[in-house]
C-alpha angles and dihedrals in degrees: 000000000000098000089122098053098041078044083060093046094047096046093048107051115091133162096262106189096195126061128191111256093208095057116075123200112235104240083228085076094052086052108053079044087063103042085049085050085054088055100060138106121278136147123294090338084277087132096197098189155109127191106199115206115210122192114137107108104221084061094040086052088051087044094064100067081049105055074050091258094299110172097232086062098044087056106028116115095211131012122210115201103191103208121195117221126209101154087063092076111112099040078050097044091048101051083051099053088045087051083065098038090050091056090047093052112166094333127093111287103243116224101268086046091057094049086060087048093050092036097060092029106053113002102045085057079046092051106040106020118118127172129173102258087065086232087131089055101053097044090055090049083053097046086049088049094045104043096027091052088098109356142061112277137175097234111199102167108160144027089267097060076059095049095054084049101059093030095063099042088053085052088051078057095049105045087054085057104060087043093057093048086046086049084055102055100259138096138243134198117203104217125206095167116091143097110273100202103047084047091054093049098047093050089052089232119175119246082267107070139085135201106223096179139345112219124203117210131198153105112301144229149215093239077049099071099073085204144296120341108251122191134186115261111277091242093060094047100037112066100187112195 
């Protein structure tokens, strides 16, 4: 029903690199952006997350040394760092778990209901729990033995089997996002290159969390665009089985 118009919006984001400096972004548009990136996939609703706005131009101006002077970051009108966050887990996995018991009340729990009750309350600990000792991780590396041995299993070991995790489901919401900003009329550019450590620190983020990408939005340019998109033939990318 609406293939020509996402085909428009896929075929018209690109990664522009320069944004007018006479156009401004409404934050309005910032904000529906935002609520679309809450929407999207991620694993086991745990939405381990947090997509940090900034806007205010002292720290957009500090911002630009640490995306390494790239010229998306010098002329962007907002930057979104998407930040995966792991250490969010049990406040996640409990409102989760709330969100089932919630819809149970007073009555029998049905099976389904039970497997909600026994998925946020035993195997998301199981899943995301780490300690110092190193005991979570190798009860998880024997579960994944045990119960892997002859049959499928989803096999998460170490902490980072939870870092790809969060980390995907934080690029999903990315990657809304910039939809959303190219459905809009205006232009993003995903940034990889930054300095992980000075953005940590000027966002005031705890030792748990994790930028997974910083995204400049404006509104682009011409000069923007660094060619013609090229992508690989269909045949070497599509595996068909």
């Amino acid at each position: 029903m609406f293939l020509k118009e996402f085909d428009a919006i896929v075929h018209n984001r690109r990664a522009n690199r320069k944004f007018a400096e006479d156009i401004e972004v409404p934050d309005a548009f910032i904000y529906k952006a935002l609520e679309h990136a809450m929407l999207s996939p991620n694993s086991s609703n745990m939405q381990l997350w947090e997509f940090h706005w900034i806007k205010n131009p002292d720290l957009l101006q500090k911002f630009t040394p640490i995306c390494l002077n790239q010229t998306a970051a010098k002329t962007a009108k907002h930057l979104v760092a998407f930040v995966g966050r792991r250490d969010h887990w049990k406040e996640h996995a409990q409102w989760n778990l709330n969100l089932v018991k919630a819809s149970i009340g007073e009555r029998e729990p049905t099976k389904k209901e039970k497997r909600g009750l026994d998925y946020y309350g035993i195997m998301m600990p199981l899943v995301y729990r780490r300690d110092l000792l190193g005991i979570s991780t190798l009860i998880r590396k024997m579960v994944c033995f045990i119960k892997g041995f002859n049959n499928p299993f989803m096999r998460i070991n170490g902490k980072r089997d939870q870092n790809i995790i969060v980390h995907k489901s934080c690029a999903l919401a990315a990657q809304t996002f910039m939809l959303s900003i190219g459905a809009q009329g205006f232009d993003t550019c995903p940034m990889e290159g930054f300095d992980p450590i000075l953005a940590h620190q000027a966002l005031q983020l705890p030792r748990g969390a994790e930028i997974t990408m910083i995204v400049a939005v404006g509104k682009g340019t011409t000069e923007g665009i660094q060619g013609e998109r090229k992508r690989l033939p269909f045949e070497k990318t599509i595996i068909i089985h």
